[in-house]
N, C-alpha and C positions, 0 to 999 in steps of 0.2 A: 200522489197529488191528484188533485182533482180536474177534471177538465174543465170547470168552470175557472179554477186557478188557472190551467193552463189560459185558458184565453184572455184573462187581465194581465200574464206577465208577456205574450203574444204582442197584444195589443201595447205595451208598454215598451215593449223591445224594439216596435216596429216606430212608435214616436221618439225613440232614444235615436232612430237612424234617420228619421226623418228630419231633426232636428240637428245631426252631424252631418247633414248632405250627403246622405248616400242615394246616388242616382237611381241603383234596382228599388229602393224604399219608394223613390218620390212618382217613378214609373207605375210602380204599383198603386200609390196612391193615389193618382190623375185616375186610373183603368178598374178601379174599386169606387169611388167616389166621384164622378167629373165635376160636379158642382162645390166642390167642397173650397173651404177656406185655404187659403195662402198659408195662415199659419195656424196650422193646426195645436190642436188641444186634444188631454186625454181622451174627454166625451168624442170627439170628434175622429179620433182614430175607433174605435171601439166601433162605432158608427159603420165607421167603414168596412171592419173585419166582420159585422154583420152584414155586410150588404153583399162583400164578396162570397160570404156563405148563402147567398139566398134569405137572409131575413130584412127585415123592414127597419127593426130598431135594433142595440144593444140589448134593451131587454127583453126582445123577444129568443135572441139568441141565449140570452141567458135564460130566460126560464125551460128553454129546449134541453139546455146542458146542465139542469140542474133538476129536471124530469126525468132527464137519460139515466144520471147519479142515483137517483130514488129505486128507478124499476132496476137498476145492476142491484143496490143493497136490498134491495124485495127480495129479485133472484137466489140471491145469496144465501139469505136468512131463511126464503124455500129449501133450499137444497141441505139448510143447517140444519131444519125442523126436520126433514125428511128422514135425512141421518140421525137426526137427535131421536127418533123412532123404533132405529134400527141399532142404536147403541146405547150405552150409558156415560156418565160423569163430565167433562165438561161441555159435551155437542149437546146433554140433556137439560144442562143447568138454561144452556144459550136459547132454548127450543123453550124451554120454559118462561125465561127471560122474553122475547118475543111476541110471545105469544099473552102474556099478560098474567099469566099463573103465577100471582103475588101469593097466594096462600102455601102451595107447594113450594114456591123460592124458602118461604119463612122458614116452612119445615126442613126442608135441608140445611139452609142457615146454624137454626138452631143446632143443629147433628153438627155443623164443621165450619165455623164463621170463619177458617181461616181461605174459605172458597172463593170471596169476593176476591180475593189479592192475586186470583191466578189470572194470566195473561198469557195471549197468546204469543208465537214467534214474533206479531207485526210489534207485540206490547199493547194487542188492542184487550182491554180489561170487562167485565160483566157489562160494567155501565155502558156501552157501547150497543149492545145489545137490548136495544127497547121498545116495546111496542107502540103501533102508529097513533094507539089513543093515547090522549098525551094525559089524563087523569091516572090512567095505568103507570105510564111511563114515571109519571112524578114519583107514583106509590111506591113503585120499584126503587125509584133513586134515592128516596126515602130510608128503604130498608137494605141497600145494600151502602148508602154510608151511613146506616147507624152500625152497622158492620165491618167496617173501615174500609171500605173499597174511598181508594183516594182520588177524586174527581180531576185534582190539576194532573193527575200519570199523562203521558205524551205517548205516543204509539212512536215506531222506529222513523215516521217521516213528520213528525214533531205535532202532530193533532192530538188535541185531547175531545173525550165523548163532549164535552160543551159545544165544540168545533160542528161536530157530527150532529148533533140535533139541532144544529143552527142550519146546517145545509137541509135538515131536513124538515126544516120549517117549524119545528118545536119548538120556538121563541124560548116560552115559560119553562121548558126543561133545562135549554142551556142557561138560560138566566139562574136557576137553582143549584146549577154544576158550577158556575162562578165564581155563588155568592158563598 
């Protein structure tokens, strides 16, 4: 789960107790927000769990935790490539994938179409693996489900790569994982 998840179900739990009268809730709510409304609303809690963080808005707190999200899967997909370097077969396919090397994806394709179907422990699948430009990224998603890589697959904590390019700002990618 995501940390931006965590903080909408956060912020959600905290309005569940707000609204059941729990006094630690409402104490924190007076000392997070003092001007805030009597009776609170979603936006208005969110508000708050930003302000107790040091942010201004909701969505400044959310673009924080949703930039932090980006540079962990960078990190990640560095340390993938890295390896994908120093080995072969699926850290190479992911290194490739990443990195935007639609032409070599093909040619391996072609040699073992049944590649796209491999998944890791999480059940995270090729298509997960896409580079930041998102014309690349289409091209790949293109050819790895004309390959039958299955866009709806769900990884073990129930996301699919739609999910993932949507957190990662790839509007048009997951729009194509979708449709």
């Amino acid at each position: 789960m995501s940390s931006l998840d965590n903080l909408r179900k956060a912020a959600k739990r905290w309005l569940k107790a707000l609204r059941a009268g729990d006094v630690a809730a409402h104490a924190r709510w007076r000392r997070a927000y003092p001007n805030a409304p009597t009776a609170p609303g979603l936006r208005d809690v969110q508000r708050a769990l930003a302000l107790e963080r040091g942010f201004a808005s909701w969505t400044a707190l959310k673009s924080k935790a949703i930039a932090e999200e980006r540079a962990k899967a960078i990190s990640i997909a560095r340390r993938s490539t890295h390896l994908a370097s120093r080995g072969s077969g699926r850290r190479r396919r992911r290194a490739l994938s990443f990195r935007g090397y639609v032409d070599r994806l093909r040619q391996i394709l072609r040699d073992d179409p049944s590649l796209v179907k491999v998944t890791s422990e999480d059940g995270i699948t090729p298509l997960w693996w896409l580079p930041d430009d998102d014309a690349k990224a289409l091209e790949i998603v293109e050819l790895l489900v004309s390959h039958g890589a299955n866009p709806a697959a769900r990884s073990k904590n129930g996301s699919t790569a739609a999910d993932w390019a949507r957190k990662r700002g790839m509007l048009e990618v997951a729009h194509r994982l979708t449709a």
